[in-house]
Structure formats: C-alpha cells, structure tokens
C-alpha positions in Angstrom: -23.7 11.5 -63.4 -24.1 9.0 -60.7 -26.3 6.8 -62.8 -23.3 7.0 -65.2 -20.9 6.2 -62.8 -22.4 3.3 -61.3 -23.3 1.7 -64.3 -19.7 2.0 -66.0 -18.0 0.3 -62.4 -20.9 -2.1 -62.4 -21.9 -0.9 -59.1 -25.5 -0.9 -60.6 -26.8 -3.2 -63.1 -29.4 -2.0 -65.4 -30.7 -5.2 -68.2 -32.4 -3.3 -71.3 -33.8 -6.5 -72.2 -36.8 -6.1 -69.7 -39.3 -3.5 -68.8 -37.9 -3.3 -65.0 -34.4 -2.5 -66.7 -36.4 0.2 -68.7 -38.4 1.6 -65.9 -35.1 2.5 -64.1 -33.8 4.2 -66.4 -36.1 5.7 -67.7 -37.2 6.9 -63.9 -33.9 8.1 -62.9 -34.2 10.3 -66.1 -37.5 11.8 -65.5 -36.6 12.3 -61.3 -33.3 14.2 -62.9 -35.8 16.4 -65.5 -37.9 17.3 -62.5 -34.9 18.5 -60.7 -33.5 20.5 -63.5 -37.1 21.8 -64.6 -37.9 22.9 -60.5 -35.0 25.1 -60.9 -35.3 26.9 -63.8 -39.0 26.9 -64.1 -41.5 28.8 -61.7 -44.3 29.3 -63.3 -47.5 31.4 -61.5 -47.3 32.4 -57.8 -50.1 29.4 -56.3 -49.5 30.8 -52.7 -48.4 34.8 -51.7 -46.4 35.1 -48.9 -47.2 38.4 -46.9 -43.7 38.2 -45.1 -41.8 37.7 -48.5 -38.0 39.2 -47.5 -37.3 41.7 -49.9 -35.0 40.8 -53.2 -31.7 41.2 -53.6 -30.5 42.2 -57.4 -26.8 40.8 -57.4 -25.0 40.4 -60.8 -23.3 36.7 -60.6 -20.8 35.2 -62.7 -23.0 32.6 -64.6 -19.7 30.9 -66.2 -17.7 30.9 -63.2 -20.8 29.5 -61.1 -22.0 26.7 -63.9 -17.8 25.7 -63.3 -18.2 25.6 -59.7 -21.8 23.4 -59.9 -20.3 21.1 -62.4 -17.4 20.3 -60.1 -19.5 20.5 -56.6 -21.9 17.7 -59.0 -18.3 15.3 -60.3 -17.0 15.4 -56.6 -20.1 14.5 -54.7 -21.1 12.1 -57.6 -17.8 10.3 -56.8 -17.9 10.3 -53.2 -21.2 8.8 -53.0 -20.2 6.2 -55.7 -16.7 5.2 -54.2 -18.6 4.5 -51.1 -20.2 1.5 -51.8 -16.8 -0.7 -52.5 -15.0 1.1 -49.4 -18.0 0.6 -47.1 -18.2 -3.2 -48.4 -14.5 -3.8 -47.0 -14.7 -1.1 -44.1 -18.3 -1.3 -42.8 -17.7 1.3 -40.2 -20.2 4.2 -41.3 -19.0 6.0 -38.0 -15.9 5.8 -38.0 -16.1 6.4 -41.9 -18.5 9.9 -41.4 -15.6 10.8 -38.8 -12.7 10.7 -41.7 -15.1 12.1 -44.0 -15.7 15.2 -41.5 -11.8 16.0 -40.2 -10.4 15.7 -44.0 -13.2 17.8 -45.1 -12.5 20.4 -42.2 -9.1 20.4 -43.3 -9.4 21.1 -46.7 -12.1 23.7 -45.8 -9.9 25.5 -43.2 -6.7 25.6 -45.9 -9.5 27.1 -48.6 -10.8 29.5 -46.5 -8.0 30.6 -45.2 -6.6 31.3 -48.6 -9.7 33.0 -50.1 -11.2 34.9 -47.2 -7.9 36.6 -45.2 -10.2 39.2 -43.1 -9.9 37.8 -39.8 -13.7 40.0 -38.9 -15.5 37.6 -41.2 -14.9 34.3 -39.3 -16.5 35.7 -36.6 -20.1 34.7 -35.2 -22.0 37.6 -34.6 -25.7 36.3 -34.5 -27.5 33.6 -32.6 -29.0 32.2 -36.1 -25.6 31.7 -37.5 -24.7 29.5 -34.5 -27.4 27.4 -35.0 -26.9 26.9 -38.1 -22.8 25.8 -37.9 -24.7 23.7 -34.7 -27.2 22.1 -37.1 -24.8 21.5 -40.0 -22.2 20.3 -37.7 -24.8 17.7 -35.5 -27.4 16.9 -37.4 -26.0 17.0 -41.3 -22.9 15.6 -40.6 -23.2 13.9 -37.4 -27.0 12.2 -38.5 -27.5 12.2 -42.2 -23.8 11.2 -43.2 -24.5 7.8 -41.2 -27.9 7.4 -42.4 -26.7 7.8 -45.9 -23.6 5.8 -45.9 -26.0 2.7 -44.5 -28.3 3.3 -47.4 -25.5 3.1 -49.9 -24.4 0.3 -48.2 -27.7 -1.4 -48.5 -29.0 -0.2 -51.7 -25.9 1.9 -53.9 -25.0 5.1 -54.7 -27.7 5.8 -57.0 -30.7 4.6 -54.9 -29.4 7.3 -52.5 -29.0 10.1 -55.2 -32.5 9.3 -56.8 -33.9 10.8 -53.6 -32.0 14.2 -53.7 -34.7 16.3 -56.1 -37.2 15.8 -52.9 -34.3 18.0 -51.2 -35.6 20.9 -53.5 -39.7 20.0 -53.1 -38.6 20.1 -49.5 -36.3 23.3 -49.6 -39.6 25.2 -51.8 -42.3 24.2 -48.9 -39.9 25.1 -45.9 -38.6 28.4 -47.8 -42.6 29.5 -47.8 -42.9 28.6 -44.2 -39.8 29.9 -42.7 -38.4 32.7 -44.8 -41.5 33.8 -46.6 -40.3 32.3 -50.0 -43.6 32.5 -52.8 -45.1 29.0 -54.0 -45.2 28.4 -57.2 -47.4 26.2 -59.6 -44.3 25.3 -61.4 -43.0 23.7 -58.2 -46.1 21.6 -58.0 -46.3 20.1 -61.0 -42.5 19.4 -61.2 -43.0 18.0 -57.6 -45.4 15.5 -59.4 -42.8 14.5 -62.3 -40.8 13.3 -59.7 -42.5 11.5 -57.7 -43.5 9.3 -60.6 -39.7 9.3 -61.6 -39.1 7.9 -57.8 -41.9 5.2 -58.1 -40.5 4.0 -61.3 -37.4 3.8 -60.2 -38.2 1.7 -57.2 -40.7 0.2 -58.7 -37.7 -1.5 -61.1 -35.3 -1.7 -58.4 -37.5 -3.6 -56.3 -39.4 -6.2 -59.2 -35.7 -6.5 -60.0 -34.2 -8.0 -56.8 -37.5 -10.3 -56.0 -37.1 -11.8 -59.3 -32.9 -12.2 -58.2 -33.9 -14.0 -55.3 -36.3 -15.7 -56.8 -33.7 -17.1 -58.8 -30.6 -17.7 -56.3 -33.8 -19.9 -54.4 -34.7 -22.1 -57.1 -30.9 -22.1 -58.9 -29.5 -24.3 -55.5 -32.7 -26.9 -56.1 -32.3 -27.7 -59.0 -28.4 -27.9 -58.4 -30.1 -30.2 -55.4 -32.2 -32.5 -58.2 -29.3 -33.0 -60.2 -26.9 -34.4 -57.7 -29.3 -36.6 -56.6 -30.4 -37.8 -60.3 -26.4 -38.5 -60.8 
C-alpha cells in the first residue's frame, strides 16, 4: 500500500526500463510475500518450548478484524507517506513525534472512553502492565517515532516500511525466548524470503542513487565545457 502510495505522489521513483528499477520492485514484493506467508504459514515445530503458556480457544470475528487490519494498514500507510513532504518543510522530528503523540492520546482517550465505560478496567493492577504503558510510552514513542521520522526524512516512506516484516522475524524469536512461544520451520524459511526481498530492495535503491549522483557530477561539467567552448 505504501509502495502504491509513494509511487502515485512521486515520493518514490521506480524506472522499469532498468534492472535496479526491477529489483525494487520486485523486492518490495517478495519482503511483502514473506510477511503475509510468516503469518499464515507455520509449518513443523523446529524448536519445543517446555514453558509454552497454555492456549486460549477464542472465537474472533474474522470480517470485523480483516475491516479493522485493512484500516489500521490505510492509516499508518498514510501517516508514514505524508511524512516525507511535512518533514521536508517542518524538519522538527521532535517536535513533530510530540504532535503526533498528544493528537493520538486524544483520539485514544475520546475512543476508549466511548467503547470501554467500566471505570475498573483502566486501572493498573500488575507491575508488567506498567512496564509495558512505560515502554510503549518512552521507548516506542519517545525513541523509535524520532528514529523513524529521520529515516523517512532521509530515505522515504517506503525504505522505512520495507523493514517492518523483520518486526515479525523479531516478534517469532523474542515470543520463544520470553513467553515460551514454539519455533517453527515455516518462520525460518519465510525469514530467508525476506531477507533477500530487503537486499534487493537496497540493493536497487542504493545502485540507483550512485548512478543519480553520478549524473548531477558529470551534468554541471559538461554545462562547464560548453560555456567555455561558447
């Protein structure tokens, strides 16, 4: 979605006219298989956890959740797209993650206080809960929102997105460490697919702009020759 995005606003250019063009796209579109494929495919367990938590049978509302992940996916796709143009005329990343965070709380306090009325639940009962609002509030918002907005800034929306399947090779190996989550074989092998999506699409990306500058070196010596010729 971001990759569509960015191309239709021109935010990203992608020539189909040489194999650098090619191997980003075709990159981004093997990293976003990989992604897709880690989810829904497992495969054998390659590593049994003895301190596996027990499962939890819970009947979900598929419809009403693949509504929910489509939106989550069209409004993060635009936020991280929009941000290259508004960082390019506001370069504050601080002061930007700051806005970012008070509109969000707002919009999350008005929603929550709409869809969850029992005053009980907004209470914090557990030591691990606290750490996690402390590491979501700090560290997620406070580090990564930064972090991120500086690599759009330096590299677009979709070089940041390209790197968010590693999220879920990272969320698998932590999960078996940490909350006694199985490994799976299928999570190895999509693991692979994209990391050769990742190295094609840097591998494009960064051919791409040393053959740019390459050009905008030469193009001013030649405009250099010609004035002088005249």
């Amino acid at each position: 979605m971001i990759f569509i995005m960015s191309v239709g606003l021109r935010i990203e250019k992608v020539s189909l006219t040489d194999r650098y063009g090619w191997g980003k796209l075709v990159g981004t579109l093997i990293t976003i298989a990989g992604g897709i494929v880690i989810t829904l495919f497992k495969g054998p367990v390659l590593l049994l956890n003895s301190s596996s938590l027990p499962q939890i049978n819970m009947i979900s509302k598929w419809t009403l959740g693949c509504i929910f992940m489509f939106g989550a996916c069209l409004a993060r796709s635009s936020w991280l797209v929009l941000q290259d143009p508004l960082l390019k005329k506001y370069p504050a990343k601080i002061t930007l993650t700051a806005y970012t965070c008070l509109f969000g709380s707002l919009q999350l306090t008005a929603i929550s206080a709409i869809t969850e009325r029992d005053v009980e639940m907004w209470k914090i009962e557990s030591r691990g809960v606290l750490l996690a609002l402390l590491y979501n509030g700090v560290i997620v918002s406070g580090v990564s929102f930064p972090l991120q907005a500086w690599c759009i800034n330096s590299g677009g929306p979709l070089f940041v997105r390209i790197f968010d399947p590693v999220k879920t090779i990272a969320t698998a190996v932590l999960g078996f460490f940490l909350l006694g989550d199985q490994l799976y074989y299928g999570g190895i092998i999509d693991g692979l697919i994209i990391v050769i999506g990742l190295y094609l699409v840097l591998w494009g990306r960064g051919v791409g702009r040393i053959i740019k500058l390459k050009y905008l070196m030469i193009r001013p010596t030649k405009n250099m020759i010609l004035t002088r010729d005249f």
